[in-house]
Steps between C-alpha positions, in 0.01 A plus 500: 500500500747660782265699775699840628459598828570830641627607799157569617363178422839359735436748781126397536591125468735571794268668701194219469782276572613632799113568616445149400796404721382678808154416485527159473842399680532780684832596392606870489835635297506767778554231747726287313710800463524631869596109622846479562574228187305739306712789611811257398377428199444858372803586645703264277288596192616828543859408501511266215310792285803734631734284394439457175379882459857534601591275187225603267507887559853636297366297154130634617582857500726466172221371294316770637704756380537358163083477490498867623737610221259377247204691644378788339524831707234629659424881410377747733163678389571811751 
């Protein structure tokens, strides 16, 4: 039988993990991120999510409009 998780449950795994990681190796994502290959790193995570933003973004905002089309409109109570 398939467990499902919620974000919750993902967030708090995350966060033991990351305690877990700093008590015991001593390892901090603060650190990692301010080193320079860390710095590098983000840096070029940032551009490949750009890039295909870039790509993914006309089609995106089409569906979206379609999907918004469908949507019943919201009436004002005042």
């Amino acid at each position: 039988m398939p467990r499902n998780k919620g974000f919750i449950g993902w967030l708090m795994l995350d966060i033991i993990a990351l305690a877990f990681l700093k008590y015991f190796f001593n390892w901090s994502v603060i650190d990692a991120a301010n080193s320079e290959q860390g710095k590098n790193t983000i840096k070029y995570v940032k551009d490949v999510l750009n890039v295909i933003w870039f790509y993914v973004r006309p089609s995106a905002l089409y569906i979206w409009g379609i999907i918004v089309t469908f949507l019943p409109a919201r009436q004002s109570i005042l």
